[in-house]
C-alpha positions in Angstrom: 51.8 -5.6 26.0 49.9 -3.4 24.2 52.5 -0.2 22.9 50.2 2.9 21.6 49.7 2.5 18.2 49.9 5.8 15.8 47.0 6.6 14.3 45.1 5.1 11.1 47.7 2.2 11.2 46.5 -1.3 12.4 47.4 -3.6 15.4 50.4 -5.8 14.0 52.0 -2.8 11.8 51.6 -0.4 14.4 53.2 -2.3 17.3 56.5 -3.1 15.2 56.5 0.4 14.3 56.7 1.5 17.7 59.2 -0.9 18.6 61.7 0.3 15.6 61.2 3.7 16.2 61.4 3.4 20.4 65.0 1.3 18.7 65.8 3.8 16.9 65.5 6.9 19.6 67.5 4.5 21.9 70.4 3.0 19.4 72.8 6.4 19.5 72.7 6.5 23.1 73.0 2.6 23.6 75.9 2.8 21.0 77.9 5.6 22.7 77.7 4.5 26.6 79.5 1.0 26.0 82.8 2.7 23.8 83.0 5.4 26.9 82.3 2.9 29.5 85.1 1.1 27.5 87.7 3.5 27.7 86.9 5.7 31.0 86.2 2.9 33.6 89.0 0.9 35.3 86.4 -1.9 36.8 86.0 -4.7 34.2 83.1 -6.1 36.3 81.1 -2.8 35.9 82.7 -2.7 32.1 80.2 -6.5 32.1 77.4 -5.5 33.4 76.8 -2.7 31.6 77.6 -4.5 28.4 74.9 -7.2 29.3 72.3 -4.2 30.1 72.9 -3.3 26.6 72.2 -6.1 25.1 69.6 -7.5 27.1 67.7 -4.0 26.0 68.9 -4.8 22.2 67.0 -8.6 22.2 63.8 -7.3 24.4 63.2 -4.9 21.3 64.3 -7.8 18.9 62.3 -10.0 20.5 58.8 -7.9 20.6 59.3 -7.7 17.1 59.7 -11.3 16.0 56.9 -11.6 18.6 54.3 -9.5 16.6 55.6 -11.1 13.4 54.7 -14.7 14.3 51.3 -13.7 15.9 50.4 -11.7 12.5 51.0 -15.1 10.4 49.1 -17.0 12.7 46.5 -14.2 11.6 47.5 -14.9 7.8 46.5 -18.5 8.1 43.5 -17.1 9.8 42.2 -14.8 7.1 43.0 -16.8 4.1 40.5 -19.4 5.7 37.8 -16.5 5.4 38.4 -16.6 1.5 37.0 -20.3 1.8 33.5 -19.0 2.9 30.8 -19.0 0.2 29.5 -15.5 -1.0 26.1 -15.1 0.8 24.9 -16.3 3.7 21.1 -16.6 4.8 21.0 -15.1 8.5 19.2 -18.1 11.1 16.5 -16.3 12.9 15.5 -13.4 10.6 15.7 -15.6 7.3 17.5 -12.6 5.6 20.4 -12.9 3.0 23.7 -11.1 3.9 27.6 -10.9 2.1 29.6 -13.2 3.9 32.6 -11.3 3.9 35.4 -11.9 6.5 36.4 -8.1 7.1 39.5 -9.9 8.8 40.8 -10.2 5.1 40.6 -6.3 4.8 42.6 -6.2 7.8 45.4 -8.4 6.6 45.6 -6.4 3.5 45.7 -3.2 5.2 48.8 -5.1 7.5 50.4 -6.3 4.2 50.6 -2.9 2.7 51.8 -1.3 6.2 54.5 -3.9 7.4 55.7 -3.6 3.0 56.3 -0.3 3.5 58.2 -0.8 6.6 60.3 -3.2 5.3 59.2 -6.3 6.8 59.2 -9.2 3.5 55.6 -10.4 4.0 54.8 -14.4 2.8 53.8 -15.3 -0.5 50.0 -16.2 0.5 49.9 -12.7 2.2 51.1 -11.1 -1.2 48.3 -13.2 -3.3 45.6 -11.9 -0.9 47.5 -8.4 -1.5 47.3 -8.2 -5.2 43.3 -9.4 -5.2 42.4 -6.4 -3.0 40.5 -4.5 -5.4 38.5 -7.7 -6.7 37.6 -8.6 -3.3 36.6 -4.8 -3.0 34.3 -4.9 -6.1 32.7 -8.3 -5.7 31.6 -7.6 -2.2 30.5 -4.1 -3.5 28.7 -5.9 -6.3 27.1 -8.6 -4.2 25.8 -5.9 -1.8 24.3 -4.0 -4.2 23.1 -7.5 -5.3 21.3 -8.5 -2.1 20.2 -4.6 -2.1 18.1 -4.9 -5.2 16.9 -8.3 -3.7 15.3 -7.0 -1.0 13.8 -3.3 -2.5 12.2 -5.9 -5.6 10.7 -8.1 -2.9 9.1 -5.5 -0.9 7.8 -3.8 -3.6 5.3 -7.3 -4.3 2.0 -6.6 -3.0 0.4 -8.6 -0.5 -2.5 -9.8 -2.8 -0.4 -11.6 -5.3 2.6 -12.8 -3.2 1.4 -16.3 -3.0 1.6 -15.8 -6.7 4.9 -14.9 -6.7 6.4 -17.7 -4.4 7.7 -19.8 -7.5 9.0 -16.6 -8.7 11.0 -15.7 -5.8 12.3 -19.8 -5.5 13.6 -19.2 -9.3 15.5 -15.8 -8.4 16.9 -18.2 -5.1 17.8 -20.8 -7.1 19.9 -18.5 -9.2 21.3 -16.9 -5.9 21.9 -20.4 -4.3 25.5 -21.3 -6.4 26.7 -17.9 -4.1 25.4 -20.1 -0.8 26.4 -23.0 -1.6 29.2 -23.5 -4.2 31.3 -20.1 -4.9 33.7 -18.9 -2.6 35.9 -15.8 -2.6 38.2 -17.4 -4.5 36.1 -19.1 -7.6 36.9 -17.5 -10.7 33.5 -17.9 -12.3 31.8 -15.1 -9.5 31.3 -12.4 -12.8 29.6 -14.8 -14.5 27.5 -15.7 -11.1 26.6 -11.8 -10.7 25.4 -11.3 -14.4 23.3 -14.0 -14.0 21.8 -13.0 -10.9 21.6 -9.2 -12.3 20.1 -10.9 -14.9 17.1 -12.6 -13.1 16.8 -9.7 -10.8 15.9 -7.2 -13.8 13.3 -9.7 -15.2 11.1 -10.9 -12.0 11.6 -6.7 -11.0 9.8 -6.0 -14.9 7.4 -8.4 -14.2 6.3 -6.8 -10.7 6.1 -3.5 -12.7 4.0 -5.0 -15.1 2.0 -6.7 -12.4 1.4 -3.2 -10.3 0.4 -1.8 -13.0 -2.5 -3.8 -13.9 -3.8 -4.0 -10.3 -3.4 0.2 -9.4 -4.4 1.3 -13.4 -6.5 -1.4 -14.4 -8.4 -2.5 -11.4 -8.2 -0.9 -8.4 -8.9 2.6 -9.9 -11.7 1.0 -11.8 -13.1 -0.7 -8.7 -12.8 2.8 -6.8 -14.6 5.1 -9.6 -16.9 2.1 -9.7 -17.7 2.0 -6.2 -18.7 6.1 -6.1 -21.0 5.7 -9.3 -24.2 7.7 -8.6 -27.0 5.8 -9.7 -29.5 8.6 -8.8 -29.9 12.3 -10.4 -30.6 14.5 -7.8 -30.3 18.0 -8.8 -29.4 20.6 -5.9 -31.0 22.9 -6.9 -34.9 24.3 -5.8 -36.5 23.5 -9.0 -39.7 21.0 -8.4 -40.3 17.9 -10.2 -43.8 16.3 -11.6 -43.7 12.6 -10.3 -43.4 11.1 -14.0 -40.8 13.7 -14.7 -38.9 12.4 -11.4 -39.7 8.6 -12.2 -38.2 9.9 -16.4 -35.0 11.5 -15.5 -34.1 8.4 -12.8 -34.7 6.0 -15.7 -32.7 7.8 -18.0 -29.8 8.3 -15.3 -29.8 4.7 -14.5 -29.7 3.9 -18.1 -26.8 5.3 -18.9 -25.2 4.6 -15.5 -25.5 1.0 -15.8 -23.9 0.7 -19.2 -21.4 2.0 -17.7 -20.9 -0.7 -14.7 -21.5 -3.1 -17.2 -18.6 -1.8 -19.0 -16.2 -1.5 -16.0 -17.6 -5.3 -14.4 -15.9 -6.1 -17.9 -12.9 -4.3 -18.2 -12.0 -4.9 -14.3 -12.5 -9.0 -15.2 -10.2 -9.0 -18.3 -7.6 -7.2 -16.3 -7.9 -9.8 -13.8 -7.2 -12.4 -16.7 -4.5 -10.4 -18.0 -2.4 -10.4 -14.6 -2.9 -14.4 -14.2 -1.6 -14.8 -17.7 0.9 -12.2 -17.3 2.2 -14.0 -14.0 2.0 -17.4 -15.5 3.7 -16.3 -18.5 7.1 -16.4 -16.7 9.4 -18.8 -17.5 10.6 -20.8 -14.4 13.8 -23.3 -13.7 12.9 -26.5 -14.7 13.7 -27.3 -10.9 10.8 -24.8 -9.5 7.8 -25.9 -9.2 4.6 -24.6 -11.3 2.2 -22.0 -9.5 -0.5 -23.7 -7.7 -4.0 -23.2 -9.2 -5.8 -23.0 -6.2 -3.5 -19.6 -5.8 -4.9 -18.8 -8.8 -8.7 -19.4 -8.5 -8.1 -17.7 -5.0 -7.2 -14.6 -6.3 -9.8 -14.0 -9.1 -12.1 -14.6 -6.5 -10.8 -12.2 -4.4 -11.4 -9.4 -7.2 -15.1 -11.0 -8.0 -15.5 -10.2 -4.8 -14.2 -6.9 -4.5 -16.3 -6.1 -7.6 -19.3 -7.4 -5.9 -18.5 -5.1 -2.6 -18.2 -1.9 -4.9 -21.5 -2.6 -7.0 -23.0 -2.7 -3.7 -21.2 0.0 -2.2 -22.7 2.2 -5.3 -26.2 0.7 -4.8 -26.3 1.2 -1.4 -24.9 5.1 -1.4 -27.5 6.1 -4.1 -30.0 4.6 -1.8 -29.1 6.6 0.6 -28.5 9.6 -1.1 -32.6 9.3 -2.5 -33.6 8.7 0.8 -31.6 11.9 2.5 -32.6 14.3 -0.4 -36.6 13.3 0.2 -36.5 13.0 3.4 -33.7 14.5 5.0 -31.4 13.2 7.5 -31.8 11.5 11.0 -29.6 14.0 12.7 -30.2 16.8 11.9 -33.5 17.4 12.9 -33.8 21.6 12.3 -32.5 21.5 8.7 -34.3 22.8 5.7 -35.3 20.8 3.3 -35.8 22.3 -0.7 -38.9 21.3 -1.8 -38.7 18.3 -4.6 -41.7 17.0 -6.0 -44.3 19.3 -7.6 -48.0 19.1 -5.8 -51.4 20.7 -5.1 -54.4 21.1 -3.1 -57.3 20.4 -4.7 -61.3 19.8 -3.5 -62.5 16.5 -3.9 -66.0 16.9 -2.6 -66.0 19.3 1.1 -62.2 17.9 1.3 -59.0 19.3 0.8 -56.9 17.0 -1.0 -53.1 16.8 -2.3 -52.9 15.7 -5.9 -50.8 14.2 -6.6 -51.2 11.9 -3.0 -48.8 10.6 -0.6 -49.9 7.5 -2.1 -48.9 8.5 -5.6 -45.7 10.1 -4.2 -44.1 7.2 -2.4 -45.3 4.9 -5.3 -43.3 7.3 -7.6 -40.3 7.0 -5.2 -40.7 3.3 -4.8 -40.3 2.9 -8.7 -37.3 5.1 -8.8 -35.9 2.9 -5.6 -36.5 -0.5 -7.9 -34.1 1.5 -11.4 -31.7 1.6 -9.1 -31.6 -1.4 -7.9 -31.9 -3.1 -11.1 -29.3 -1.2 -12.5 -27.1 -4.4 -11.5 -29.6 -6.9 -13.7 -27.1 -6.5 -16.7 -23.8 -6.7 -15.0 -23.0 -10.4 -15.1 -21.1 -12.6 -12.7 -17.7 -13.7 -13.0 -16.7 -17.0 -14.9 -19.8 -17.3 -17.0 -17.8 -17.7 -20.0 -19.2 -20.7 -21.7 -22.8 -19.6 -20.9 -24.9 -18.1 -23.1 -26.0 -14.5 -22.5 -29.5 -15.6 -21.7 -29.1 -17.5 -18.8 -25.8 -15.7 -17.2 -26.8 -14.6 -13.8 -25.9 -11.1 -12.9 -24.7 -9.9 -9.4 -28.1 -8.1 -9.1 -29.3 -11.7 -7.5 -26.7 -11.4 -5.0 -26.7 -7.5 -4.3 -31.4 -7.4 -3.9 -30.3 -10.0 -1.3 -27.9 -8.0 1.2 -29.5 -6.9 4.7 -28.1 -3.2 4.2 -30.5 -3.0 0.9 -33.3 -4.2 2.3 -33.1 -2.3 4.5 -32.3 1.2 2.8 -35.4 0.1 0.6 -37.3 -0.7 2.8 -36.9 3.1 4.8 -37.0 4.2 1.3 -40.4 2.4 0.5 -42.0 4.0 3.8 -40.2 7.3 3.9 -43.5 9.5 2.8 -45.4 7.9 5.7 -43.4 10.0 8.2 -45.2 13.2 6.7 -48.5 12.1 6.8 -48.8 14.0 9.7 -47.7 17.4 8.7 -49.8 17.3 5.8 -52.8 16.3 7.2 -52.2 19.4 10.1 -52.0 21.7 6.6 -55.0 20.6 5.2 -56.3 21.2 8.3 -55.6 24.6 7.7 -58.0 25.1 5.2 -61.2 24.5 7.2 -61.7 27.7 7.9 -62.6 28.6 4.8 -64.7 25.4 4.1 -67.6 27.7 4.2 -66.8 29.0 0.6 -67.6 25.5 -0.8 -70.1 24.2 1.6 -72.4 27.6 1.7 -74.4 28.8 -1.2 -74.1 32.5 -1.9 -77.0 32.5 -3.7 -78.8 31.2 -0.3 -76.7 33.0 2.3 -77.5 36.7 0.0 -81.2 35.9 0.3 -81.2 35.3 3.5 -79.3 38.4 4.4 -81.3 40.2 2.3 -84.6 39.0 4.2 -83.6 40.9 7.5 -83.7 44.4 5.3 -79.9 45.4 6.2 -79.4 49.0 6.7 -75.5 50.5 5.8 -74.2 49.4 9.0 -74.8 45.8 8.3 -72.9 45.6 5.5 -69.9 46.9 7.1 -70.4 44.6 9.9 -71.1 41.6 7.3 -67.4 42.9 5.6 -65.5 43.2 8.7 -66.3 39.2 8.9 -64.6 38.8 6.0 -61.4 40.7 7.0 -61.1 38.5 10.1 -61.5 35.2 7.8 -58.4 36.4 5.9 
């Protein structure tokens, strides 16, 4: 049977209460009709029966009662087993840690404190539970909070030094594994438990703080500023440059530019060695096992790499930018270029010539092309320690190798010849007045003079000139 149950009161608690108050409501009137049956009815049979109805109402009531009380200490028994159950519990298909806390053992406090109030005397092991409500309360608070900072200290490892980290997270486990294996809910030594594990949670959470740090401050935002270094001056402005002032201000540029990797290549390895030493610095259990050095060597190569990937990265976009200032980009064929290089046009003989050439030009670029890519020449490799300074080899070896240079060079080293054509057409240009160089005036005046030219042909002779211009 299932009575209703008034509200915010639980199962047990709430049935009994319905049956004392449905008791109660019935009692007066059950009292009253025997005495009158008693005294007003002449049939004793009737007198009987009536009498039995009574009663057999009285011990249902009685009965649903005792009913609910033995089912709730079967329930007792139940709960109190819960308080066996160790403190955490690692979840089988997700792998997760959870509180293993019986909420059953809630309920049966919750039924102690309703069926006390009632009346009802509850057993001893009921009233144990009772009186450790609040440190069941707290511990399970506490170990949630616990399991909590677990997982936000965890998640907050980043993905290039977990394998690192896996001793460090076995150490924090093995301080959490006396809660899986050995401490139940009623150990006496859980506060001692939980200030360890708060403990061990604060120190591996300062060392990932420490260990961010040094990868976002100290090497990734060095990598990044490294990889946009712009190895080329390339003012944006219209003024014109004289090829050995051009060939000058790159050298210069480049100068100062590479001291500058060099400085960074330097800075970004020591961090590297800083974070290794700062991760193996941790003390461990003596049960844990050491971090592997292959996890080690893997992840300073991983930033010698990333080093060598922004070096060319910077190499490569100042290629590219030289290349797009001189000669413009593929597409966007109609755009207008500002003029860079300073030249003229100059007679060598009957020709028109530039000065400086196309020749002189591209050689100027081509020198300008090979700064920056020796700019890595003084930037040394990783783990060169324990060689001398002499005969270190710098990534500039590996970086003059990479297809994408080659071939930005080698666009860069032919990027004039695409303008041959337009400047040959202008020189072209000037043909028309060829006969100022080739002609003799003194020759041309004499013979004009021979034909004895009257006023008109001098006008005629200056009208040719207003159609030359």
């Amino acid at each position: 049977m299932s009575p209703p149950i008034v509200r915010n009161l639980p199962v047990a608690s709430g049935s009994i209460t319905w049956q004392r108050h449905l008791f109660h409501r019935a009692s007066g009137p059950l009292e009253q009709f025997p005495r009158n049956l008693l005294t007003t009815s002449n049939d004793p049979t009737k007198k009987v029966k009536q009498v039995g109805q009574y009663h057999k109402i009285v011990y249902t009531l009685y009965y649903f009662e005792w009913e609910w009380r033995k089912r709730w200490m079967v329930e007792v028994d139940k709960a109190k087993a819960g308080l066996l159950a160790t403190l955490i519990i690692r979840h089988p298909n997700n792998n997760k840690l959870y509180v293993n806390f019986d909420s059953e053992i809630m309920t049966l406090i919750r039924e102690a404190k309703c069926l006390s109030r009632i009346g009802i005397e509850i057993p001893e092991s009921a009233k144990i539970v009772l009186l450790q409500e609040e440190k069941f309360k707290i511990y399970n608070s506490e170990l949630t909070f616990v399991l909590g900072e677990y997982d936000r200290i965890v998640n907050k490892i980043r993905p290039n030094t977990k394998s690192l980290l896996v001793p460090h997270l076995e150490d924090l486990e093995y301080k959490l594994r006396p809660g899986m294996n050995i401490l139940t809910w009623t150990s006496m030594n859980i506060d001692g438990y939980l200030a360890h594990v708060h403990q061990g949670l604060s120190k591996l959470e300062q060392l990932i703080i420490n260990i961010n740090d040094i990868m976002e401050n100290r090497i990734e935002n060095n990598l990044k500023a490294l990889s946009k270094t712009v190895l080329v001056n390339l003012p944006i402005d219209s003024k014109t440059y004289t090829l050995d002032e051009f060939v000058e201000m790159q050298s210069e540029w480049i100068d100062t530019e590479s001291k500058k990797l060099k400085s960074k290549n330097i800075e970004v390895e020591q961090a590297v060695e800083d974070l290794i030493n700062t991760i193996c610095s941790y003390s461990l259990d003596e049960h844990v096992e050491a971090i592997c050095s292959e996890e080690i060597q893997k992840l300073s190569k991983y930033y010698s790499w990333s080093m060598y990937q922004a070096l060319l990265h910077a190499t490569k976009y100042s290629l590219n930018q030289m290349k797009e200032r001189i000669c413009g980009r593929r597409n966007l064929p109609k755009q207008v270029l500002k003029p860079f290089f300073s030249v003229d046009v100059s007679l060598d003989g009957n020709k028109s010539v530039l000065k400086p050439s196309l020749d002189e030009v591209q050689s100027a670029i081509n020198r300008a092309a090979s700064h920056v890519l020796k700019s890595t020449k003084k930037v040394q490799l990783w783990f060169q320690k324990d060689i001398p300074d002499e005969e270190k080899e710098p990534f500039y070896n590996w970086i003059a190798k990479d297809k994408e240079i080659v071939k930005v060079i080698l666009l860069l080293t032919g990027s004039i010849q695409g303008t041959k054509n337009s400047v040959s057409k202008f020189l072209e240009g000037f043909t028309t007045y060829s006969w100022l160089w080739m002609m003799k005036p003194e020759d041309e005046l004499k013979v004009f003079r021979q034909k004895n030219p009257e006023l008109e042909d001098f006008e005629e002779k200056l009208k040719d000139f207003e159609h030359k211009d």
